[in-house]
C-alpha positions as CSV (number, residue, x, y, z in Angstrom):
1,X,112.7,102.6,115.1
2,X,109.4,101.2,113.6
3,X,107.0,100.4,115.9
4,X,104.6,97.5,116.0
5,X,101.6,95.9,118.0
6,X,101.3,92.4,118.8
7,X,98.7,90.9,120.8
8,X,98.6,87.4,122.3
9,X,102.4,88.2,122.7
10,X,103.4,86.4,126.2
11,X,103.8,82.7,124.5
12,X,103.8,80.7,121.4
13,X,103.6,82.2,118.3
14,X,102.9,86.1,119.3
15,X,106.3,85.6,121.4
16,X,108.3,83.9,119.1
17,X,107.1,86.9,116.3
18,X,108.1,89.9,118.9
19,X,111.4,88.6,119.4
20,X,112.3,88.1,115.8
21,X,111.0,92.0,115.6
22,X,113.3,92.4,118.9
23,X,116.0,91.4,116.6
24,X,115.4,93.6,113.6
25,X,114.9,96.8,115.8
26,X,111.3,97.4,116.1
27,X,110.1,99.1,119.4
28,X,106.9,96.4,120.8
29,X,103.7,97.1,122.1
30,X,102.5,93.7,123.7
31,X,99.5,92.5,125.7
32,X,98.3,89.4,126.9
33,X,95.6,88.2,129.7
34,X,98.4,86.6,131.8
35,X,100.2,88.8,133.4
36,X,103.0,86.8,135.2
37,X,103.5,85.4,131.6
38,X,103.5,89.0,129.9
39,X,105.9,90.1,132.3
40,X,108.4,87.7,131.8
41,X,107.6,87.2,128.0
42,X,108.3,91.5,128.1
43,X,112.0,91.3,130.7
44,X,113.4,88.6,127.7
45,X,112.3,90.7,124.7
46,X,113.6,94.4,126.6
47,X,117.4,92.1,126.4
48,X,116.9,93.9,122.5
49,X,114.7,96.3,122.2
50,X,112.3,98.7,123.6
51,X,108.9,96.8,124.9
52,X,105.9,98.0,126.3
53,X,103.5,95.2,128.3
54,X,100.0,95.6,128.8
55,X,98.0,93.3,130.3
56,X,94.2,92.6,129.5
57,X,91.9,91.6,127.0
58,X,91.5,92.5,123.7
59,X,87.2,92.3,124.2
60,X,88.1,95.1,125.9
61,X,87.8,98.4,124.6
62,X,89.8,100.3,127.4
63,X,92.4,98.0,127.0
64,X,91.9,98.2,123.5
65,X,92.4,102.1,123.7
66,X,96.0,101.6,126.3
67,X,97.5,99.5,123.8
68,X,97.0,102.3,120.9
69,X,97.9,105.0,123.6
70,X,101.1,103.3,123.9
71,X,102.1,102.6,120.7
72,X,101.5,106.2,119.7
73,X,102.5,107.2,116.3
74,X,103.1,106.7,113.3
75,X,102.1,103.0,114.1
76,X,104.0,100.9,111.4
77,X,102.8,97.1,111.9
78,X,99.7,95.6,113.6
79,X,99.6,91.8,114.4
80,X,96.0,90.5,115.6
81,X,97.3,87.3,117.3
82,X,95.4,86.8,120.6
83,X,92.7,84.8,120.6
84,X,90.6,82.3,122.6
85,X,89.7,78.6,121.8
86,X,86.3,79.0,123.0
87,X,84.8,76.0,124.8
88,X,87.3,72.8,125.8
89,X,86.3,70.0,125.5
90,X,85.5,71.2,122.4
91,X,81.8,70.5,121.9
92,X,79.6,70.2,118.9
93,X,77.8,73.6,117.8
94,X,74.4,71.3,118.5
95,X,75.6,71.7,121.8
96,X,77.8,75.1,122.2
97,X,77.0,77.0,125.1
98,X,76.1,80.5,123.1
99,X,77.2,83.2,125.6
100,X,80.5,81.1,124.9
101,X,80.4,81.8,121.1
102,X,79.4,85.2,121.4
103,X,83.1,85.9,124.0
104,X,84.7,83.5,120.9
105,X,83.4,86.0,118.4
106,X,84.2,89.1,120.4
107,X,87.3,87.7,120.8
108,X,89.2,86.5,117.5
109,X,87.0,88.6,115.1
110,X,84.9,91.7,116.6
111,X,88.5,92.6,118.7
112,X,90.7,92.8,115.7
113,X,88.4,94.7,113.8
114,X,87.9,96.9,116.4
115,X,91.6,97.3,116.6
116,X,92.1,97.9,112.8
117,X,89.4,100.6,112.8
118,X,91.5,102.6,115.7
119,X,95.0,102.2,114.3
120,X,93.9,103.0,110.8
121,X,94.4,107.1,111.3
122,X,97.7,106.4,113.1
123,X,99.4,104.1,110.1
124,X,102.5,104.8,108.8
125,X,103.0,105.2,105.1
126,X,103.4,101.5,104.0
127,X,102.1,99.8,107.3
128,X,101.2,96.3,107.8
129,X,98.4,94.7,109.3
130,X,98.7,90.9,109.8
131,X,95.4,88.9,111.2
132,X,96.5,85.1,112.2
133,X,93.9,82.9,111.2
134,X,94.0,79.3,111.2
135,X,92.7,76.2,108.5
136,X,89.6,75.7,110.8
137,X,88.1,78.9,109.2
138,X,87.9,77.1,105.9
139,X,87.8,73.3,106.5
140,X,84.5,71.8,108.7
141,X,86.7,70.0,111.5
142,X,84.3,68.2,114.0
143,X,84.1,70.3,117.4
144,X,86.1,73.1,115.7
145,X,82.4,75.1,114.8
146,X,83.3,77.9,117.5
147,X,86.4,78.6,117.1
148,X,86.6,78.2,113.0
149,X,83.6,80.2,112.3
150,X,84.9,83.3,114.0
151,X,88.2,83.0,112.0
152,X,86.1,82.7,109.1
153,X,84.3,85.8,110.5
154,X,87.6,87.3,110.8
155,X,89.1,86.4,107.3
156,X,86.4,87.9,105.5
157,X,86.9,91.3,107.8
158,X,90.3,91.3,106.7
159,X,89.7,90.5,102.9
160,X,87.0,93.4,103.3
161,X,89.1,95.8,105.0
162,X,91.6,95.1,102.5
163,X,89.3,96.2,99.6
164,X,88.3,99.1,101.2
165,X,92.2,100.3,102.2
166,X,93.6,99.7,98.8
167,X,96.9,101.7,100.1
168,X,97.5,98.8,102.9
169,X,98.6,95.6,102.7
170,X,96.5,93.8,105.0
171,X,97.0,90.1,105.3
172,X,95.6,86.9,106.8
173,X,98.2,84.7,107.6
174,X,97.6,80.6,109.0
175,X,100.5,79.6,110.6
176,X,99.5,75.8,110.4
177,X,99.8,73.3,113.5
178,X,101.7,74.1,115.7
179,X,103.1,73.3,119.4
180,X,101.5,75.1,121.8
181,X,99.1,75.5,125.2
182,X,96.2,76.4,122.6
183,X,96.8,73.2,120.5
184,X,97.5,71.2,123.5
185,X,93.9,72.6,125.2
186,X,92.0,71.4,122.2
187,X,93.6,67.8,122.6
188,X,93.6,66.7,125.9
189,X,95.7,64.2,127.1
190,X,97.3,63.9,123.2
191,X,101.1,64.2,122.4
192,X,101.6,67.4,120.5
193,X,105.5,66.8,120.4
194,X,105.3,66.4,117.1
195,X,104.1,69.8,116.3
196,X,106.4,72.1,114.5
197,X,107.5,75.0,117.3
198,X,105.6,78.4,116.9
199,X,108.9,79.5,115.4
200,X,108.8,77.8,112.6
201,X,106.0,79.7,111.4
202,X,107.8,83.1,112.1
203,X,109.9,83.5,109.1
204,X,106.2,83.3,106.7
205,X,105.0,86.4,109.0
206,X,108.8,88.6,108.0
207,X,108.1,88.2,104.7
208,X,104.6,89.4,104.8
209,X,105.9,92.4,107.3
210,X,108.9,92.7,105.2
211,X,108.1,92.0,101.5
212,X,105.3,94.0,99.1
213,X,102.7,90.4,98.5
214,X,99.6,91.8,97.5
215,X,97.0,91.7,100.4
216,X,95.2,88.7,100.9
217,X,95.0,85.3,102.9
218,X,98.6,83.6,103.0
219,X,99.8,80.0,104.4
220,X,103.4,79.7,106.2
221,X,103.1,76.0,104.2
222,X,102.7,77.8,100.8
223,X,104.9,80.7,101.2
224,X,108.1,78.6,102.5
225,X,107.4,76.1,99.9
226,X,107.4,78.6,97.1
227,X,110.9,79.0,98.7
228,X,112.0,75.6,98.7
């Protein structure tokens, strides 16, 4: 039974991933800050396979530490999919609160890397590590400065990393719009029904976990149209 790590894992798209892994037989280690949520996210994924729930946050080292603990080893799959939006409203970066960037940062790029450096000694032979990233990191969206710029921080530590662990296939993945409490806290008030469902973007993330595509920075878009 292959074991795997995915953080962010009690809604949207780090829930819809650990179920389709629920289905293919992986054992789960899952976190998430919400605990009610993680619970109950963890009682419908243990239905199909074996599911370990830790709540906390990934800034945090201890938990940081729990969550490799309990995964054990030979680790075979690491998914770095929690993250925070930062500041909501989202404001300009004339006018971000800084100690807010600085959680951003720690969050959704300082986290992951810290996460990558511990697993690294307890990877299987042909592990995966897959980063979620998002088109903010590479296009200048108005109020998005926070947010994108740390997964622009966190693309180039995976494109790095990459480089440096020739034998791994380490990947950042955007998963493209999508419905969710994330997208729905950056517009307020707005209709997100429209937004494909976070499981849409699920079957991009198997073939990356599943397939042999060279590391690098992937698009669910581009990978199910090169499938069409």
């Amino acid at each position: 039974m292959p074991t795997a790590i995915v953080t962010g894992a009690s809604r949207g798209l780090g829930l819809a991933l650990a179920g389709a892994l629920a289905e293919r037989g992986w054992r789960l280690v899952i976190d998430a800050r919400d605990v009610v949520a993680l619970e109950q996210a963890a009682a419908r994924l243990r239905d199909r396979t074996e599911v370990v729930a830790i709540a906390g946050d990934v800034a945090d080292p201890a938990h940081r530490d729990a969550l490799i603990a309990a995964a054990d080893a030979p680790i075979d799959l690491l998914v770095n999919n929690a993250s925070t939006l930062g500041a909501a409203p989202l404001p300009p970066l004339a006018r971000y609160p800084l100690d807010e960037l600085e959680h951003v940062y720690r969050v959704n790029a300082l986290a992951p890397l810290a996460l990558m450096q511990t697993v690294l000694p307890r990877l299987a032979e042909g592990a995966r590590i897959v980063n979620v990233t998002s088109d903010a990191a590479v296009e200048a969206y108005e109020g998005w400065g926070g947010y994108g710029s740390a997964k622009a921080a966190l693309e180039q530590l995976t494109a790095v990393f990459a480089a440096e662990q020739p034998a791994l296939r380490v990947y950042a993945v955007d998963p493209g719009d999508m419905n969710t409490r994330m997208q729905q806290e950056a517009f307020p008030g707005e209709d997100i029904s429209d937004r494909p469902p976070p499981s849409a973007s699920v079957p991009a993330l198997l073939e990356l976990i599943d397939g042999d595509l060279p590391s690098g920075r992937y698009s669910a878009a581009a990978l199910a149209e090169a499938h069409a």
